[in-house]
N, C-alpha and C positions, 0 to 999 in steps of 0.2 A: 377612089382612094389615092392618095399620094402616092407620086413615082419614086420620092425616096425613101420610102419605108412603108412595110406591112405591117400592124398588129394582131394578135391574136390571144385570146385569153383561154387557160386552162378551164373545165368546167369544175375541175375538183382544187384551183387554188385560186379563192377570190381578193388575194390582197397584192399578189405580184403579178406582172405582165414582164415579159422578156419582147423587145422590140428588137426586127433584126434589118439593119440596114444595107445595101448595095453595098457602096462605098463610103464610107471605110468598115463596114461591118458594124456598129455598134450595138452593143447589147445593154439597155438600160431596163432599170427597174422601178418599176414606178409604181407607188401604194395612191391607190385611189378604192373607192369604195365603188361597186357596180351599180348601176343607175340602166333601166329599161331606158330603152330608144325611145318609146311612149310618153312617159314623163321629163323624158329629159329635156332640156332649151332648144329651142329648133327641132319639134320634134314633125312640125306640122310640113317643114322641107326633105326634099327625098335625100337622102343618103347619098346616091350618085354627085346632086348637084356639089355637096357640101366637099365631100371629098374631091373634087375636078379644084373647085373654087379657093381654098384651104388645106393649108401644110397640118391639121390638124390631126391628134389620138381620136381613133375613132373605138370603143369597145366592140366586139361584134362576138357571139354565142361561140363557141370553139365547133358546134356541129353545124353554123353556116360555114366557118371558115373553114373547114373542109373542102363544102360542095364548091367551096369559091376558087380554092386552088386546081379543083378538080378537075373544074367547069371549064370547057375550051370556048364557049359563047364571048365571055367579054377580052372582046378585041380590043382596045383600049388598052388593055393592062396583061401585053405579054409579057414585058419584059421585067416587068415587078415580079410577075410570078415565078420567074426561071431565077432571078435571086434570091430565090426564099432558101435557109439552108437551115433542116435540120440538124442536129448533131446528132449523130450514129454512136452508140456506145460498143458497137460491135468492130468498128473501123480502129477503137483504141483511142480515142480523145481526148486528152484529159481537161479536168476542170481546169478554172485559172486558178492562178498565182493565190495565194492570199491577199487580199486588202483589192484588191481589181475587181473595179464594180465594169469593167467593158473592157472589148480586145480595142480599141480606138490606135488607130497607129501598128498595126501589128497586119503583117500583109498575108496573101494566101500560102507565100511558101514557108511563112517563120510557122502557121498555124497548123502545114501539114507537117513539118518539123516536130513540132510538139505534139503531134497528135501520133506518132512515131511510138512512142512507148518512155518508160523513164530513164531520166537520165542516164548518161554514164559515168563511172569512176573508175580509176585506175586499180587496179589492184592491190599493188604497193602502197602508195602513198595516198592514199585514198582522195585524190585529188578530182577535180571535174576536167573531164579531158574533151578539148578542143574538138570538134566535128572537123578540124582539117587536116589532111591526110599527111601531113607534115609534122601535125602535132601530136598524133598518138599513132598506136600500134595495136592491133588485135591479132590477137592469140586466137587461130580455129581451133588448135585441139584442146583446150580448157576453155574455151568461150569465156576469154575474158578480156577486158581493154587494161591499155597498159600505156600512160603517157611516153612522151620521147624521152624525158629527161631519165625516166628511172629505166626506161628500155638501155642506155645509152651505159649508165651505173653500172647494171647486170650484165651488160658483154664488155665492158671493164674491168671487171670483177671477174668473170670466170676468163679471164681472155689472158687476167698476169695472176691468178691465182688457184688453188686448187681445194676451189670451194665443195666442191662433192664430200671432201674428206677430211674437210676443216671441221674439225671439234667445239661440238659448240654454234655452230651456226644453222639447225636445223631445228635446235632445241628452242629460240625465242620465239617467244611469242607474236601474238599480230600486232598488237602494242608495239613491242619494241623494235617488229621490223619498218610499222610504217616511219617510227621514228627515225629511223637509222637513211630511208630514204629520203626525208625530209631532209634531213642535214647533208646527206651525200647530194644532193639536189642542188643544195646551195655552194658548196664547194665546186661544183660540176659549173657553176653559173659563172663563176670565176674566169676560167678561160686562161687560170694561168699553168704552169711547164708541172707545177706541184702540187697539183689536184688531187692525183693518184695518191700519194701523200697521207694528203689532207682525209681522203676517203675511206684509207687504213685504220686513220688514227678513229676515223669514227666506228671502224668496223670493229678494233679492236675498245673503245669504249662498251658499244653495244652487245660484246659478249663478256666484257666483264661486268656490267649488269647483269647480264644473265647468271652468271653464277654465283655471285655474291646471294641473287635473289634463290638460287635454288638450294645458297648455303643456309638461310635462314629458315625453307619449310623443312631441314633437317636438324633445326636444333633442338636439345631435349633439355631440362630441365631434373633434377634433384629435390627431395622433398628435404626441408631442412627447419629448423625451429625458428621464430621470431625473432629471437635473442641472436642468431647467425647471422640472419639478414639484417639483424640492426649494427651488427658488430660491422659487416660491409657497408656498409651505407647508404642501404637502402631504405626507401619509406616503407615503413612495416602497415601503416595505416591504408595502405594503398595493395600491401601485399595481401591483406586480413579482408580486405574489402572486396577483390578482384579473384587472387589468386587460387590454384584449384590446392583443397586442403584433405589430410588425411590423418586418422587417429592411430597414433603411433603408443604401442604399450609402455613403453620406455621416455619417451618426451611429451607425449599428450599432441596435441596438435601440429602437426608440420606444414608446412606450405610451400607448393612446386616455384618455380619463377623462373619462366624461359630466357636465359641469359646468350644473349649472340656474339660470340665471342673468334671474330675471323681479322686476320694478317693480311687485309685490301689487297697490300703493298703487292704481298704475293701470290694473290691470284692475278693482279695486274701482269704480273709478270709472266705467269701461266701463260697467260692469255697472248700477251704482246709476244711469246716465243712463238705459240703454235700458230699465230698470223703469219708473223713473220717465216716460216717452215714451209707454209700453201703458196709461200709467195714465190712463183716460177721464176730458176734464175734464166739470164737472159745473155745467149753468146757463153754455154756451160765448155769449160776445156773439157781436151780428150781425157779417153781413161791415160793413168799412167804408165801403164805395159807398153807401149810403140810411143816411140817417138815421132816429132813432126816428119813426113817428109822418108821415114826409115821404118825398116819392116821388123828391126832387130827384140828383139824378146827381152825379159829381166835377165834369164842366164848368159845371152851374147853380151849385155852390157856389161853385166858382173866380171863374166872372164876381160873385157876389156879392159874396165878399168882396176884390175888385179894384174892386168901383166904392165901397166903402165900408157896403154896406148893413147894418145892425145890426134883428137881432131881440131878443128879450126876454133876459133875462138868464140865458142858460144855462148849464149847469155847465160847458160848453169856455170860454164866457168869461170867468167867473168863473175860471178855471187860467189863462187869460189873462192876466189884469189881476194876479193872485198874482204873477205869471212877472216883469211889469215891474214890478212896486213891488220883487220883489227886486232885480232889474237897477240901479232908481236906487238901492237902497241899499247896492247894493254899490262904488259910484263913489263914491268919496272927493270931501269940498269944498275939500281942503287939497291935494291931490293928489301926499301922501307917504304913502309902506308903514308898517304900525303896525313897530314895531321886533320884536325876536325874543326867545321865553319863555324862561326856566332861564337868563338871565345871558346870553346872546349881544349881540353889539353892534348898536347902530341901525342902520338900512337907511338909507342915504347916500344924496341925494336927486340927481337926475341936474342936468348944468350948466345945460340948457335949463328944466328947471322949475324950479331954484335962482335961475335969472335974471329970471325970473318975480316980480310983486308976489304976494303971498296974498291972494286972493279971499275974505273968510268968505259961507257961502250960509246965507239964517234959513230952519230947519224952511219958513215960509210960500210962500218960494221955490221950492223941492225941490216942494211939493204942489201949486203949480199951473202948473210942468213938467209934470210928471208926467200932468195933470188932462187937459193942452192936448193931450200925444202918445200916451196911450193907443189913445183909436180907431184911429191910424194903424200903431201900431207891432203892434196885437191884428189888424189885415186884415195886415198882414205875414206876421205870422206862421200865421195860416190858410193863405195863399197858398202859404206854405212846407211850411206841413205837409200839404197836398192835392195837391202832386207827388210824395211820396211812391209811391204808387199808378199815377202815370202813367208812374213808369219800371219798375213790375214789369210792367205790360200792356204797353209794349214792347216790354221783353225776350221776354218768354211769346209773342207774335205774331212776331216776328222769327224763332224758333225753328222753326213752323212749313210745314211742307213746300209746304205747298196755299195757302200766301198769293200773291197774284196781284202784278207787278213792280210797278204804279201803288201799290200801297197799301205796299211795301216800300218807294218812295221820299218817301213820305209820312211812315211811321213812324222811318225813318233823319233825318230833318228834325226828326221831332218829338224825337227822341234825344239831337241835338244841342241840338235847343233845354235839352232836359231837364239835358245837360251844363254847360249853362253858369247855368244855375240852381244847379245842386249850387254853384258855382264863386263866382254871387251869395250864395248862402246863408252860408256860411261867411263873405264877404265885411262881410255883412249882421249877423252877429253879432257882429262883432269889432265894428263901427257901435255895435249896441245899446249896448257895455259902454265905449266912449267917448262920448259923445253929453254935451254939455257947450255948445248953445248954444241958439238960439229955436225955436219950432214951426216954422219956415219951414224949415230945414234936413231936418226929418220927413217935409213935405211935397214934398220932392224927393224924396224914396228912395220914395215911396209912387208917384209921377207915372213913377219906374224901374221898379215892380215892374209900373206899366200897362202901359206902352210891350213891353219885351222884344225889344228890337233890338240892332243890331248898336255900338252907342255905349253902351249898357246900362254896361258892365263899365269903360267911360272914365270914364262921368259919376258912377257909383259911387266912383272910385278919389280922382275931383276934391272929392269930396264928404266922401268919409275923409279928406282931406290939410286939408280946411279944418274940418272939426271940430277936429283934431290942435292943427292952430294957434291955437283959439278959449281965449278969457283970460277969459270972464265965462260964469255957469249963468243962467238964468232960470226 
């Protein structure tokens, strides 16, 4: 036989022969019809010579071919024998490709590669994932592959967000999650500073999908007459044809018609919030109780800045002092409204300040107001803004089960108090933005915010009513 190939024929399939060669393996099929050795051309020559002599197909019974591989006698032909290679269906081999009539070109290691088992795919994305260790990821404990790029997605994803608890993102489906990796994939491919972004806006696309889709398997439908659904405008020939119908005593036939009736706009916006919520902020300040740097508590601040006490010039103060040079410059010295743009008519100035002489105030004046009531008006407003705080720990203890009565009578006082603060404050503003006489007048409202009694909110009210009336700035 020839050195570069064996054949051998099935006894139970007489139209194909499978040839398997050394190098490079080929596997050909070849339809020939069986012909005895006896009859065949050259049959009066022995077999041996023909094969030694000739690259030729020789057919041979499948039960010599056998005893022929079996046989350690012909020495001639060891080294044809040791390439002969059945295919094991137990080793996991698979067929080939479709359309491949021979592995031709295909070497021993792609062959044991494939004879490995089926494919892999990603999880996610259902993608074919690389055999290089570079390019995918396996999961032991779910035995499953997982390319790089969407490995890469998901600890981006849980790494600035807090996806455990994102609403909504457990419910889509496999559909719509490979989708979402798909796109996150491509944005990811990008390479640029706004990916993360980019990857939001598809996460949030991908869950308002989902709910849009899970507003629709809850819509219902009304049975209603013809003439209803003709009045709207609908095809009634298509409702009469399709729709589910029922005999109604009173109208005769009715017919349901599932109408989907949802505000996109605002489940967009559902959505785009509760993303935005999971999204970890990043460099969070402290709580507000201690300041940087100081150990001091809401009450050490409070009494401080109630008795007036002033530190270095920090950035709260400095928003401060911004806060009231707006304040006085937003107080007219004329005390009339600028008139109105695009041609409207001037703003008509009321009887009581028309009966009024006009005061003119010089820039010099304006700046050492201002100079004189600052300190007063910047502990104000501390003071205002460090109750803040004292009415959430209130509320939050009030709520409380295991709070004991003495401290609930306590905290209901301190509530009140806290009420009529809120009640000052507002009070206290409207003050700031009229405030039109001497430092003395500042210094009552500061001797109010001491006190916090029960006259509090009288001697505030006597105090507004006489700025109101005041006819000179200093």
């Amino acid at each position: 036989m020839a050195a570069n190939g064996q054949v051998f024929q099935d006894a139970q399939s007489q139209e194909e022969t499978q040839v398997y060669d050394s190098d490079p393996m080929d596997v050909e099929k070849v339809n020939e019809e069986e012909v005895p050795l006896t009859q065949a051309d050259g049959a009066n020559d022995e077999p041996e010579e023909e094969t030694q002599n000739h690259d030729s197909v020789v057919q041979v019974p499948a039960s010599e071919a056998e005893e022929v591989c079996a046989s350690p006698a012909k020495e001639n032909e060891p080294e044809a024998s040791k390439q002969l290679v059945q295919p094991d269906p137990s080793r996991g081999f698979r067929p080939l490709p479709a359309g491949a009539a021979s592995v031709e070109g295909i070497g021993w290691k792609d062959l044991r590669e494939m004879g490995q088992g089926a494919d892999q795919y990603c999880s996610t994305c259902r993608a074919h994932v690389d055999p290089a260790p570079e390019k995918r990821v396996f999961k032991k404990g779910h035995h499953q592959w997982q390319c790089r790029t969407c490995h890469n997605v998901t600890t981006l994803l849980y790494k600035r967000m807090d996806m455990k608890n994102l609403q909504g993102w457990k419910d889509l489906s496999e559909a719509q999650v490979q989708r979402f990796y798909q796109e996150a994939g491509k944005c990811l491919a990008l390479g640029q500073r706004s990916c993360f972004g980019k990857i939001q806006g598809c996460l949030i696309d991908s869950v308002t999908q989902s709910e849009v889709h899970r507003q629709e398997t809850n819509v219902k439908g009304e049975f209603l007459p013809l003439s209803v659904w003709a009045s709207k405008g609908y095809n009634t020939e298509a409702i009469e044809a399709k729709a589910e119908k029922r005999k109604s005593d009173m109208f005769g036939w009715v017919y349901r018609v599932n109408v989907l009736s949802i505000n996109y706009s605002h489940i967009e916006e559902e959505c785009r919030q509760r993303v935005l919520q999971a999204t970890r902020k990043v460099g969070q300040s402290k709580p507000a109780g201690k300041a940087k740097g100081k150990g001091k508590n809401i009450a050490d601040g409070a009494a401080a800045a109630g008795n007036g006490e002033q530190s270095g010039a920090t950035p709260q103060a400095l928003e401060d002092v911004m806060m009231i040079d707006s304040d006085w410059d937003s107080i007219s010295s004329s005390g009339e409204q600028p008139a109105r743009r695009g041609g409207g008519s001037k703003a008509k100035p009321s009887k009581s300040k028309a009966a009024k002489p006009k005061v003119k105030v010089t820039a010099e004046e304006k700046k050492e107001a201002r100079t004189a009531n600052n300190p007063h008006l910047g502990n104000a407003r501390k003071a205002l803004r460090l109750l803040e705080p004292v009415i959430k720990d209130c509320k939050s203890i009030l709520k409380c089960t295991s709070c004991p009565e003495d401290l609930k009578e306590e905290l209901q006082a301190a509530q009140q108090i806290v009420k009529d603060a809120t009640k000052f404050k507002s009070a206290a503003q409207e003050l700031a933005k009229n405030i039109k006489s001497k430092t003395e007048s500042t210094r009552s409202m500061d001797q109010l915010l001491s006190k916090m009694d029960d006259t509090a909110l009288a001697n505030l009210k006597k105090a507004a009513e006489e700025r109101l009336s005041a006819t000179d700035v200093e």
